[in-house]
Structures are given as C-alpha cells and as structure tokens.
C-alpha positions as CSV (number, residue, x, y, z in Angstrom):
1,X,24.0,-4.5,-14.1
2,X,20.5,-5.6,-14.2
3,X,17.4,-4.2,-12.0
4,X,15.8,-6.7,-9.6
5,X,13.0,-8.8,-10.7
6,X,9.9,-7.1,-9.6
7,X,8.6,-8.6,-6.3
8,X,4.4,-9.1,-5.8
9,X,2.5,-6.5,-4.9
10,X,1.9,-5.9,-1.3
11,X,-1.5,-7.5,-0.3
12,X,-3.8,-6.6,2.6
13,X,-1.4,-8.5,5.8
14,X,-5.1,-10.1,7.5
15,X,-4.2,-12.2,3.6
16,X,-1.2,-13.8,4.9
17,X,-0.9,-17.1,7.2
18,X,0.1,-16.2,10.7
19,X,3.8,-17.6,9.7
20,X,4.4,-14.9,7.2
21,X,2.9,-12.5,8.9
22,X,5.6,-12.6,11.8
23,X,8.4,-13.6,9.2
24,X,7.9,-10.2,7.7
25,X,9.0,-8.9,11.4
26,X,12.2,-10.6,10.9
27,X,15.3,-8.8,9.8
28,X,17.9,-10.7,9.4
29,X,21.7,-10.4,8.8
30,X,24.0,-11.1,5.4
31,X,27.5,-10.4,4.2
32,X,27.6,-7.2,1.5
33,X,30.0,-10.0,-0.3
34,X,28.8,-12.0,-3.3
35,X,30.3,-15.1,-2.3
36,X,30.6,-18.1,0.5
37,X,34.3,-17.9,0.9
38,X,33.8,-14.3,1.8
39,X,32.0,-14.5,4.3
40,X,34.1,-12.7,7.4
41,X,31.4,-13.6,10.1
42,X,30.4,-17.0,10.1
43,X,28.3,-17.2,13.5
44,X,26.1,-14.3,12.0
45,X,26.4,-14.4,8.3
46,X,24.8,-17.1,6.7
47,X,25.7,-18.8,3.5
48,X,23.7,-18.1,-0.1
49,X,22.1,-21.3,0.2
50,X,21.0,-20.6,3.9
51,X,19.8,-17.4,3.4
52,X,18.1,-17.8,-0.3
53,X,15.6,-20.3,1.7
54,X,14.8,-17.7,4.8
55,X,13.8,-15.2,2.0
56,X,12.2,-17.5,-0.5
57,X,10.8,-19.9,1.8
58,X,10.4,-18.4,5.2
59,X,9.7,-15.0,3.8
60,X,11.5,-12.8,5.9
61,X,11.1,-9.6,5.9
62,X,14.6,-7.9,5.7
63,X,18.3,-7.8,5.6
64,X,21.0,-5.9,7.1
65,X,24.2,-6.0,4.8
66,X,28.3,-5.2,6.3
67,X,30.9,-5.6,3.9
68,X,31.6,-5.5,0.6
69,X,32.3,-3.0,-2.0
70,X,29.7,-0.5,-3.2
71,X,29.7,-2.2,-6.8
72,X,29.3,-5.8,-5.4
73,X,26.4,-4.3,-2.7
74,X,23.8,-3.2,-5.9
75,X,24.6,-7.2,-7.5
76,X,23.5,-8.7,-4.1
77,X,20.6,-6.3,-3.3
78,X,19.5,-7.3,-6.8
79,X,19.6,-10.8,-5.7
80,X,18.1,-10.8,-2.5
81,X,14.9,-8.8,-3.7
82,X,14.6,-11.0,-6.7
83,X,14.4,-14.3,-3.9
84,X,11.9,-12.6,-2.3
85,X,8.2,-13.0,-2.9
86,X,7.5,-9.3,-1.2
87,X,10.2,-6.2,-1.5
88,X,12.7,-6.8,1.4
89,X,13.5,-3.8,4.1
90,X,17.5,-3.8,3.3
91,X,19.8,-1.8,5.8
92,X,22.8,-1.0,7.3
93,X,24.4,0.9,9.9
94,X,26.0,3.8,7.3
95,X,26.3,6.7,10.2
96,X,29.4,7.9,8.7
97,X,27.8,7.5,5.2
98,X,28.0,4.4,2.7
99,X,31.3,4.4,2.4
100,X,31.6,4.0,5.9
101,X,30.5,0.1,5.4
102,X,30.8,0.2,1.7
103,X,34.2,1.0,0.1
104,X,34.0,3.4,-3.3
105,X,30.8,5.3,-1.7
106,X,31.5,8.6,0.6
107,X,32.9,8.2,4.2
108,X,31.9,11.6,6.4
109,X,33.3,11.8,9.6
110,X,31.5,10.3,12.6
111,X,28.6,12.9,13.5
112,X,30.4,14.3,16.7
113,X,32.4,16.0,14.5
114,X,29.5,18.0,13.7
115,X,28.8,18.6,17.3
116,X,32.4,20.0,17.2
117,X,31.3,22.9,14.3
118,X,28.1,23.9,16.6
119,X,30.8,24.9,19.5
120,X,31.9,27.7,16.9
121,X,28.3,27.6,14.0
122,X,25.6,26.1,14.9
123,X,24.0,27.4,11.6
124,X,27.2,25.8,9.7
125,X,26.9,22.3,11.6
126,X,23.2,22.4,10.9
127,X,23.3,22.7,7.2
128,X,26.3,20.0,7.3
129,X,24.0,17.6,9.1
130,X,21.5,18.1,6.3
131,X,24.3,17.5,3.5
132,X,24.9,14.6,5.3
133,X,21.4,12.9,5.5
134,X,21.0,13.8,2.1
135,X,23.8,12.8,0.4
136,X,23.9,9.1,2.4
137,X,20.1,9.1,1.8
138,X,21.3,9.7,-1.9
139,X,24.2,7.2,-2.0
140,X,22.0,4.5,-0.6
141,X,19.1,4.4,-2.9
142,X,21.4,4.5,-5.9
143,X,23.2,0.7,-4.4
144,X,19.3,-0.5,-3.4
145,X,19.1,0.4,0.2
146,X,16.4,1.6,1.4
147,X,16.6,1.4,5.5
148,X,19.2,3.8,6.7
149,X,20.3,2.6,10.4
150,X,20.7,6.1,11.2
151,X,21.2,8.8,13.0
152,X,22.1,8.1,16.5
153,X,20.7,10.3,18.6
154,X,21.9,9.3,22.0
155,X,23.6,12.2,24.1
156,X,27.4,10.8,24.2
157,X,27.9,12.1,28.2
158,X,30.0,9.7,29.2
159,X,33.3,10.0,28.2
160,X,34.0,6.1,29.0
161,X,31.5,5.4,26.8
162,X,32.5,2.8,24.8
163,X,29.8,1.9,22.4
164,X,27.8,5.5,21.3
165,X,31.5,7.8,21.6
166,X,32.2,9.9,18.6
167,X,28.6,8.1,16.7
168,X,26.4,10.8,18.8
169,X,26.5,14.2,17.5
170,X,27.1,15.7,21.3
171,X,27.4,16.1,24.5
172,X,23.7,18.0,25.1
173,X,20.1,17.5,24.3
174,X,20.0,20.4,22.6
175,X,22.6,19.5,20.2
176,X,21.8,16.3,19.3
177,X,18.2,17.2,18.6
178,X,19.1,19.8,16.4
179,X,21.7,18.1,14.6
180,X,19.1,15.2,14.2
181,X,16.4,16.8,12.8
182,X,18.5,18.2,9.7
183,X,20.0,14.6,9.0
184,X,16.0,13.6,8.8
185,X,15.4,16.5,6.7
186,X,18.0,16.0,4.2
187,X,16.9,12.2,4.2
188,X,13.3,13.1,3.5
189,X,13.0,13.3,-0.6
190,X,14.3,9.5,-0.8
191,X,12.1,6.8,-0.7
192,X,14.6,5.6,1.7
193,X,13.8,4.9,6.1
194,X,15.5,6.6,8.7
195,X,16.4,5.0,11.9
196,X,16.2,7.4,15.8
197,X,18.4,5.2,17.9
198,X,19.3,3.8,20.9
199,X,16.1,4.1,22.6
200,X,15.5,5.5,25.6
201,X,19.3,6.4,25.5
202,X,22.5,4.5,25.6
203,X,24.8,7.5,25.9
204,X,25.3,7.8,29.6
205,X,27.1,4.5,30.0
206,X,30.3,2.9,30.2
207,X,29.8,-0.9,30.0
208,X,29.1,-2.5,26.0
209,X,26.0,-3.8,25.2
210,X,27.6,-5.9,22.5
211,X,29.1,-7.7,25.5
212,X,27.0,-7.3,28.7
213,X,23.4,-5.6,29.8
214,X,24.0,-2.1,31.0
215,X,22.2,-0.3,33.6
216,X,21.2,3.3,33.4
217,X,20.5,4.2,37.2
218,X,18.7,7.6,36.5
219,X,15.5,8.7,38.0
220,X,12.3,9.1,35.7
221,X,12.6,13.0,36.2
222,X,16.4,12.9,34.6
223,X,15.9,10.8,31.7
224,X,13.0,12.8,30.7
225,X,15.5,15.8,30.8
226,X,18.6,14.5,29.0
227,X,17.7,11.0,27.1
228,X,14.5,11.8,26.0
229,X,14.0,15.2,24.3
230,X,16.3,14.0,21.1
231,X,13.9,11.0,20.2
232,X,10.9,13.4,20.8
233,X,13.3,15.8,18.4
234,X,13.1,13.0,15.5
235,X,9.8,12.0,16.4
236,X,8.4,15.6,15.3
237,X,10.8,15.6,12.1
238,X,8.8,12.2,11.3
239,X,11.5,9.8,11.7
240,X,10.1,6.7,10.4
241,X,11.6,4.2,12.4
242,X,13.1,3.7,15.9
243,X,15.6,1.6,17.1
244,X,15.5,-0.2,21.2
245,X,18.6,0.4,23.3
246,X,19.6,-3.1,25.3
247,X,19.7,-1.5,28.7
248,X,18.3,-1.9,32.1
249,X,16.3,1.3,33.2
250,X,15.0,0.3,36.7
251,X,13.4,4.0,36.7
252,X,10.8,2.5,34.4
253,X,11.2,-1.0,34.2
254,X,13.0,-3.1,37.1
255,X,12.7,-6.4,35.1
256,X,13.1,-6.1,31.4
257,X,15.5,-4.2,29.8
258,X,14.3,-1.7,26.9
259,X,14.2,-3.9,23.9
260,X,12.3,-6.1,25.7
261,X,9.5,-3.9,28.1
262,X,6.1,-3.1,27.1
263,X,6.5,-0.5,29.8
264,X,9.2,1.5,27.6
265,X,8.3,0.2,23.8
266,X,4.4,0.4,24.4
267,X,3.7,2.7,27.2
268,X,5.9,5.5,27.1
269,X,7.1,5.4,23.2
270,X,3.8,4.2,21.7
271,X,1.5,5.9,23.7
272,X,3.2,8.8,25.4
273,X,5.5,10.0,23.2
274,X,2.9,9.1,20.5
275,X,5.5,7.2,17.8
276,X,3.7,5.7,15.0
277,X,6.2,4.1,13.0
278,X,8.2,1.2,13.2
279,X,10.0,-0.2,16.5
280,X,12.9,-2.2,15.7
281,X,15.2,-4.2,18.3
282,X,18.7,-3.9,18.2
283,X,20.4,-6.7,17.2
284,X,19.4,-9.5,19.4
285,X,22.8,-11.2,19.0
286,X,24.5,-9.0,21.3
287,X,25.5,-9.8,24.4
288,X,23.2,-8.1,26.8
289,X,20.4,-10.1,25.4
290,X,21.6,-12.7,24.2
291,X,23.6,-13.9,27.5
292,X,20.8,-13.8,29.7
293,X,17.6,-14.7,27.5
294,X,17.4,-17.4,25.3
295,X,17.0,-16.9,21.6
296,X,13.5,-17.5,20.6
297,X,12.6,-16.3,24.5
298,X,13.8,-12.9,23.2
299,X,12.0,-12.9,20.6
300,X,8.5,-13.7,21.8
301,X,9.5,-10.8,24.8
302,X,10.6,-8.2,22.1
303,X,7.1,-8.7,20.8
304,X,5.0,-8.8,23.6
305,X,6.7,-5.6,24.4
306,X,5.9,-3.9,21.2
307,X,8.5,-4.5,18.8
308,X,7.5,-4.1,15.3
309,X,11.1,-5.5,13.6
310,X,13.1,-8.4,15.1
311,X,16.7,-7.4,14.5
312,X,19.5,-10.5,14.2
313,X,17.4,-12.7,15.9
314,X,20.4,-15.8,16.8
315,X,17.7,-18.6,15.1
316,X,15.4,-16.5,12.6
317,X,13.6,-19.7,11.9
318,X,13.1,-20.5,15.3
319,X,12.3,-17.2,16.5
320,X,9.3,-17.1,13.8
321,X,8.3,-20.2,15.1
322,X,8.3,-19.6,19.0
323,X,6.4,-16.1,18.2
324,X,3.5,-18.2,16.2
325,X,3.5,-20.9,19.1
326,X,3.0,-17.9,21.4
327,X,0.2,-16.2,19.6
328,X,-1.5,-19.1,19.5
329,X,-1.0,-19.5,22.9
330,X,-2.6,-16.7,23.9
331,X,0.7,-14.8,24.8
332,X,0.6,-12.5,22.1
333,X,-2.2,-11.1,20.6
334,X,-3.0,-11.3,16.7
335,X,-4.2,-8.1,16.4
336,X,-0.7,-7.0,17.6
337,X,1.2,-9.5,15.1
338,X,-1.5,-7.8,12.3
339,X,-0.9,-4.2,13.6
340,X,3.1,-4.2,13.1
341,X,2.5,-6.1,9.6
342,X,0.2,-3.0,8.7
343,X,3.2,-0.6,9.4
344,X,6.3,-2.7,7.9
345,X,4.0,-2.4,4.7
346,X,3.7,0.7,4.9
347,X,7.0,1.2,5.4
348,X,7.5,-1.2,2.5
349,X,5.1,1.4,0.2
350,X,7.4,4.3,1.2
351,X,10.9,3.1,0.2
352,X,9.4,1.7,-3.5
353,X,11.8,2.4,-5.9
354,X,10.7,5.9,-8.4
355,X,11.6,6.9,-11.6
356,X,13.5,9.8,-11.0
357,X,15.7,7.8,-7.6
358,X,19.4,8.1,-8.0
359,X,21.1,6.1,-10.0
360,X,24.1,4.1,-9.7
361,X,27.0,4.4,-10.1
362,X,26.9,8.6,-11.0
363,X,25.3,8.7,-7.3
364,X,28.2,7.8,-5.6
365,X,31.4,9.8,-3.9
366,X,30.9,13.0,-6.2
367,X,33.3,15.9,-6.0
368,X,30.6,17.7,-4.2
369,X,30.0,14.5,-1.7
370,X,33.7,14.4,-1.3
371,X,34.2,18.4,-0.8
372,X,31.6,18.4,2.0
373,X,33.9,15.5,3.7
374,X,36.5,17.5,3.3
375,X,35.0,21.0,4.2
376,X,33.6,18.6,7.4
377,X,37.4,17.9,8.6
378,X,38.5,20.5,8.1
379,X,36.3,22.7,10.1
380,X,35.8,19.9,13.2
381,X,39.7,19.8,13.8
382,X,41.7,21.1,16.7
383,X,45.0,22.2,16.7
384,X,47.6,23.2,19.2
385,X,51.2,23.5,20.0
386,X,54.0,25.1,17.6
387,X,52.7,25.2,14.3
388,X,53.7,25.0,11.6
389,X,56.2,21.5,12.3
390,X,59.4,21.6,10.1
391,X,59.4,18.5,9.0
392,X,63.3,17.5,9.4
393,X,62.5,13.2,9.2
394,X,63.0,11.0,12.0
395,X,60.6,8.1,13.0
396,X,56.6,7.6,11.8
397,X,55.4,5.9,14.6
398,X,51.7,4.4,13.6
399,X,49.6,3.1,16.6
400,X,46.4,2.1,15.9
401,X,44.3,-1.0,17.3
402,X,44.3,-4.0,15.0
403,X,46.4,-3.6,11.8
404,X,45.2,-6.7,10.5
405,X,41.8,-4.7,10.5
406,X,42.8,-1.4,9.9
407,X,41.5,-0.4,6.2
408,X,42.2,3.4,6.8
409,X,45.7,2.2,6.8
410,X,45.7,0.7,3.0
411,X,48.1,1.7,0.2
412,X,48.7,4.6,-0.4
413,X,47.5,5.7,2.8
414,X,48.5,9.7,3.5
415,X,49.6,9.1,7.0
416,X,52.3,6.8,5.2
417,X,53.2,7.9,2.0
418,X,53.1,11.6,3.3
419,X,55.7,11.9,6.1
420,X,58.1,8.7,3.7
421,X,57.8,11.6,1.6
422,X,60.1,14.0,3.9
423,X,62.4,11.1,5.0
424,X,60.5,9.7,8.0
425,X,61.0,6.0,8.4
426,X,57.6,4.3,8.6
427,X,56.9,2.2,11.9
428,X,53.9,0.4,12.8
429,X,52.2,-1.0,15.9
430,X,49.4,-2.2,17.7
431,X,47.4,-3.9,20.7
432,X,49.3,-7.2,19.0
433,X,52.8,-5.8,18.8
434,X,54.9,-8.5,21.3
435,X,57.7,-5.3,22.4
436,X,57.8,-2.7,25.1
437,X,58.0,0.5,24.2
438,X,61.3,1.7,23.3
439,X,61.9,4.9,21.2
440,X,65.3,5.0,19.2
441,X,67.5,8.0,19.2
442,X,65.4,9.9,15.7
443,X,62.5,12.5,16.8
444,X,59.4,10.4,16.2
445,X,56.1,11.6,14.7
446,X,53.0,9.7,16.7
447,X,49.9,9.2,14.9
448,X,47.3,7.0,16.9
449,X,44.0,5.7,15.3
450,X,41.8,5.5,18.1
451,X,38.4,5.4,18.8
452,X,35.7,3.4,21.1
453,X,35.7,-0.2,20.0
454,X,32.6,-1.8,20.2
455,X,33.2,-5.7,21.6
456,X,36.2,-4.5,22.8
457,X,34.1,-3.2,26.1
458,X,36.7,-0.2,26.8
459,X,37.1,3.5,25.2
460,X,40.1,4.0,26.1
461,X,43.2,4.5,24.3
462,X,44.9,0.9,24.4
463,X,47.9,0.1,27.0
464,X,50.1,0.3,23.9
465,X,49.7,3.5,22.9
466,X,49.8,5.2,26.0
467,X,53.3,3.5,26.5
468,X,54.6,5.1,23.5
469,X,53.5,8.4,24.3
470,X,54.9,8.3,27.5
471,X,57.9,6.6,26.6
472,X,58.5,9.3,24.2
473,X,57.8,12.0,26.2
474,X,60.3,10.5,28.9
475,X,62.9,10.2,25.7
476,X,62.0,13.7,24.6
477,X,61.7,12.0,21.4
478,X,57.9,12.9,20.7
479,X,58.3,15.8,17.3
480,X,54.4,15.8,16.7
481,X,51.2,14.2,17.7
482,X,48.3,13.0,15.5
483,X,45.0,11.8,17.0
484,X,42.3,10.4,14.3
485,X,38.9,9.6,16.3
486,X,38.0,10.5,19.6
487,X,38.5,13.5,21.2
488,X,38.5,11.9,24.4
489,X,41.9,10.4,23.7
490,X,42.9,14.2,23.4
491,X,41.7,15.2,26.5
492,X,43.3,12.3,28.8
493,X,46.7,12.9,26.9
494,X,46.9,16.8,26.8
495,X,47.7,17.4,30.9
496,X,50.8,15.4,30.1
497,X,52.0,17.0,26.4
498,X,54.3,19.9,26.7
499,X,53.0,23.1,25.6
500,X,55.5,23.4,22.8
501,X,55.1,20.0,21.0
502,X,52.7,20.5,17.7
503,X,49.2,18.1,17.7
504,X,46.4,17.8,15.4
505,X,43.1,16.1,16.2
506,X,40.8,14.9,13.2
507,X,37.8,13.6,14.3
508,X,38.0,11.3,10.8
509,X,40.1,8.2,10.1
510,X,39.5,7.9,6.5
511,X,42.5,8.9,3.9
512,X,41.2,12.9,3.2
513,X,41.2,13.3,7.4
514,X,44.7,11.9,7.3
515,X,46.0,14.3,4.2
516,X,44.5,17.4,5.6
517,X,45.9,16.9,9.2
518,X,49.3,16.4,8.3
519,X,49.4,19.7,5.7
520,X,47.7,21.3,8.7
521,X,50.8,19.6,10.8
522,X,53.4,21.7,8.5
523,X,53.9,18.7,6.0
C-alpha cells in the first residue's frame, strides 16, 4: 500500500484568501468505504466525486471517517490527503478503540467499564485507561488518523441517559477526571489529537441531542461542581482539542445553546478555564441544531461564539460561504477567522507523520492489545445467582435491538456457536420481531444486547425484551441471563430476577466479552 503524496507545506494563515482560511475550519464527513455503492449514509456521506472537489477545490480542512474495514481505512486516508493541497485533520469517534468503528483493529469495552474496576482498583482502572489511550492512539496513526474523537469525559449521572450511558467512564467527577487524564497520557507520544467532550457536560440528561436540544437546568454553582472539574482535568493533562455539547444551559446562557454561545466557548472555556487549543462543534447535523437553526446560520453562530472547527456542517460549501459573507460584514471579526487558522496549523504541525510512528498493519489488534481487552472484561463483569450453570440445552433466546445491524452478532459469534455447542437451539429477536412473547416448554437461556441507542432517543431496554423476560419469569422458563452493555439494564431487571437464577453482565458486546461471559456462566 502506498504512502500519501506529500501535501504543501503549511504557510503563514494571514497567506491564505479569506475563503481558505475559513475552509480549513471545516470538518467534514465521509464513508471509511472505498466506494459509491458503499456508501450506508447518503444524507451525510458524500460521493468521491463530491468530496474530491470540497478537499481539492474548497480546501477543507478535515474529515471524519465511519465505516469500513481497517485495511480499506489506510487506502482512503491515502486518498483523501493526496486531494488535498494542505494535510487534512482526519477523525473518528474510536472511544471503544479502532476497532470499535473499524473492523480487524482492537475493540475495548466502552470506558464505564473502567469506572466499574476503580469501584474495586482505582490503581488497576487507571493504568487500563492509559493502555487504552495508548494503544488506540497507536492503532490510529498506523491506518492515518490523526484526530482521536476521544475521551468523553461527561459524568454519566443520569441513568436515562440516552446518548453519554456506558461512553463516560463514571458516575463522579472524580472518576472521570482521573480516568481521563491517563487515556491523555497514554495518547501523548503519538503525533495524534485528543478530543475532551461534550462541553460543558451532556451527562446529566435524558433527552438525545441527535434528535432534540436538551436543557440542563442546573445553577452556575452545580455545574461548576459536577460538569466542569473533568474538562479542567483534561485541560491540565494538555488535551489538545475540545469538543461543544448541543445543550441549552440557561445558568449561563438563556439564548444559545453551548456550541453556539460566546458566553460558554469564549468566556468561561477560553478565558476562564484558560483552553488554548482547538474548539470544535459537535456535529452540526444533529437534531438539536439543526431543527431549530438553519445551516449556514449555525455556522456563522458557532463562530461568533468561538469555535475553532465546524463539525458536519449540513452545506460545507455554503457554510464557508455564509461565514465569509459574515466577516465581511462586520459580524465576525478577521482576526478571529486568523486566530483559529493559527491553531488548526498548529494542530496540523503536531499530528505530522515521523519516522519512527507505527506502522501498519503490525500495529493493529496484537496479542497484547487483545489481552488487555480481555483482562478489561474480565475484571468489569458482575456476576450473581447460582454459579456455575449446568448447561443441560433448552432454548438460546438472543434479544438485541436491530439484527439487521447487529455486527457483534456475525458468524461465528460465541453467544451462538457456544451454547449450539451443548444442545441449545438458537433463537433470535428484536425491536422488529412481529410476535408476542411466548416461551415454549425448554428452559431458555436470555442474552440481551443492550445499550443506549443514540437517534433512538430512549436508554431503556426495548418493550421486546422486557416481555421476554417477564414472560419467562411468569413460565419459569428463564435458566440464565446475559446482559452485554449497560449496567442500567441490570439494575431495572434485578428487583424482579429470582435470587437463584445465574446472570452475568459484560459491559462489552464484542465476540471476546461474549466467550468470556458464557465460560464465566458454567459453559
């Protein structure tokens, strides 16, 4: 596989026309797959020919890649910098690692498992917070990432939470800072960015900003206590970028939620808590922006309020545009425009590519990657019950929320193949499935995938699965439970499982979290 052709140098940003200046604050987003017909979302993805002529003619300043294999990810990096006249910012959201987005890289489990290990070692969940940062760090530069969308450092508080959940590493300040500032240490020695978000907070809230604008009611005195002392955490371990949360904080700002208020972007992160590296939006697709600004309004407000980065703006050309027409205007001040060119270049200097960066493919999913995953799972997971099950057969009842996109789920998938293995008889259902719950005569072993859902604007375990645990329970059919995800699931099922009946919670989804939960089970 051959490198990229070198981009230009970086010249002085006062060099560039106004036009590239504010391109380079656009971010913009792309499908990990190579080709047209792969493309899984339309609306946001754009084709080649689309997005070859934002990069080579409109300049822009970044990508964010989903989907795609590892192995097809390094090709189109390789592309997309060789379109471009100056080295692109490329991204993703990897918070469970690259493998996470990117199959044949290593999947960890979603950080609040982590949180789960400081309950017993906080010394043990530290150093696997480190491991973490520094093996994703690792894993991306070796594919040509160089932006890591990660960690989130929200405190997850809410247990109807349904967009932060299990993606915080806790429930308390304390935790999350901690946890926080090893991931940024591990991540440190790669020319590779780190990403604080949501700020000022998006854990405390049970409505999806994917979908709708939240509102985080808490007074000034609170969010200083709770929300902010993990981004002050990152700040001091030199995070280099921070991400806006899309909420409405009438504490400090009655008018404008966060991504787009100079009262939280300028005035408290800029100039109180002192952040000098890059603010970037959260994607300004979603639906609490996008549903009640328009798209190139959003933009212009983003920067007026002191946004560096324009994430998934809905018109990239367009938004470029309006933010010119504004500075020239008067609206928006050049020197502003100049000032957050200055640090995406510097930015762009960090993450250049060295001599001695990992290489692909030996960088990726190692046996020492994948016996820290393991290690991980094994050490997060709960147990309770009768233990160990005999495993005498029956019914392998799978519910999980979409198996048309359900991945952890593939052949030879260990929560199948295992219990076939002892005679169960496999059985799957989801959200989709048109029948009632109704348990045969066999016992039945129920494993539920189950997490929050983002766009799906609820946490909690689907209608589905809840029938077939009670129905179960009312059959006394139910042998065993499985949960894989969120630990909230766990706690709004236990009251109602009987004392006897053997569970197992994994915090991961992935295959490894599926074997080692059912040997744990007795299988």
């Amino acid at each position: 596989m051959s490198d990229p052709t070198p981009a230009s140098p970086l010249p002085d940003p006062a060099s560039l026309s106004l036009e590239q200046q504010v391109a380079q604050m656009v971010v913009i987003r792309a499908s990990g797959y190579l080709f047209d017909y792969q493309i899984r979302y339309p609306d946001w993805e754009p084709p080649n020919e689309t997005l070859k002529r934002w990069i080579a003619q409109w300049g822009v300043g970044g990508v964010i890649l989903v989907g795609g294999s590892a192995a097809e990810l390094h090709d189109r990096i390789n592309s997309l910098q060789s379109w471009a006249t100056f080295p692109l910012l490329v991204g993703a959201d990897v918070e469970e690692g690259v493998g996470q987005r990117f199959s044949g890289a290593t999947h960890f489990p979603p950080p609040m498992a982590l949180g789960a290990i400081a309950e017993k070692s906080p010394q043990a969940a530290r150093h696997y917070a480190q491991q973490m940062g520094e093996m994703t760090a690792k894993e991306a530069v070796a594919i040509g990432l160089n932006w890591l969308y990660a960690p989130v450092v929200d405190v997850n508080n809410n247990a109807q939470n349904p967009v932060i959940n299990v993606r915080a590493f806790g429930e308390t300040p304390q935790r999350v800072s901690q946890l926080t500032a090893a991931y940024i240490e591990g991540a440190k020695p790669y020319p590779i960015l780190t990403t604080a978000k949501h700020f000022p907070g998006h854990g405390d809230t049970a409505v999806d900003s994917h979908l709708e604008l939240p509102v985080l009611p808490h007074s000034a005195a609170r969010l200083g206590e709770i929300e902010l002392p993990p981004f002050q955490g990152a700040i001091a371990s030199g995070v280099d970028s921070i991400m806006s949360a899309h909420l409405l904080i009438p504490a400090w700002d009655e008018q404008y939620p966060a991504t787009l208020s100079a009262k939280i972007l300028t005035q408290k992160l800029r100039q109180e808590l002192g952040f000098m590296g890059l603010i970037v939006t959260d994607a300004l697709v979603m639906g609490a922006i996008a549903k009640h600004y328009g798209s190139n309004e959003a933009a212009v407000l983003a920067v007026q309020a002191g946004a560096d980065i324009l994430l998934m703006p809905q018109d990239p050309p367009g938004a470029i545009a309006a933010v010119c027409a504004a500075v020239r205007a008067g609206t928006i001040p050049p020197e502003s425009i100049q000032a957050s060119v200055e640090r995406i270049f510097q930015a762009k200097q960090k993450v250049k590519p060295r001599p001695n960066s990992p290489q692909f493919p030996q960088a990726l999913a190692t046996p020492e990657t994948r016996q820290v995953v393991q290690s991980i799972l094994r050490d997060a997971q709960e147990t309770g019950g009768n233990l160990p099950l005999n495993p005498l057969g029956g019914c392998n009842l799978i519910v999980v929320d979409d198996a048309l996109d359900c991945s952890v789920l593939a052949k030879p998938a260990p929560a199948i193949t295992i219990p076939e293995s002892q005679g169960y008889q496999f059985k799957l259902v989801d959200r989709h499935t048109p029948s009632s719950a109704s348990p045969g005569q066999e016992p039945t072993l129920l494993q539920l995938f189950v997490r929050g859902h983002p766009f799906r604007g609820s946490s909690t375990l689907n209608e589905t699965a809840i029938a077939w645990f009670e129905a179960l329970l009312k059959a006394d059919r139910l042998q065993a439970l499985v949960i894989y995800g969120s630990p909230y699931i766990l706690e709004m099922l236990r009251p109602q499982l009987p004392k006897d009946v053997p569970y197992v919670f994994s915090y991961g989804q992935m295959p490894d979290a599926q074997a080692i939960a059912l040997k744990t089970l007795g299988f």
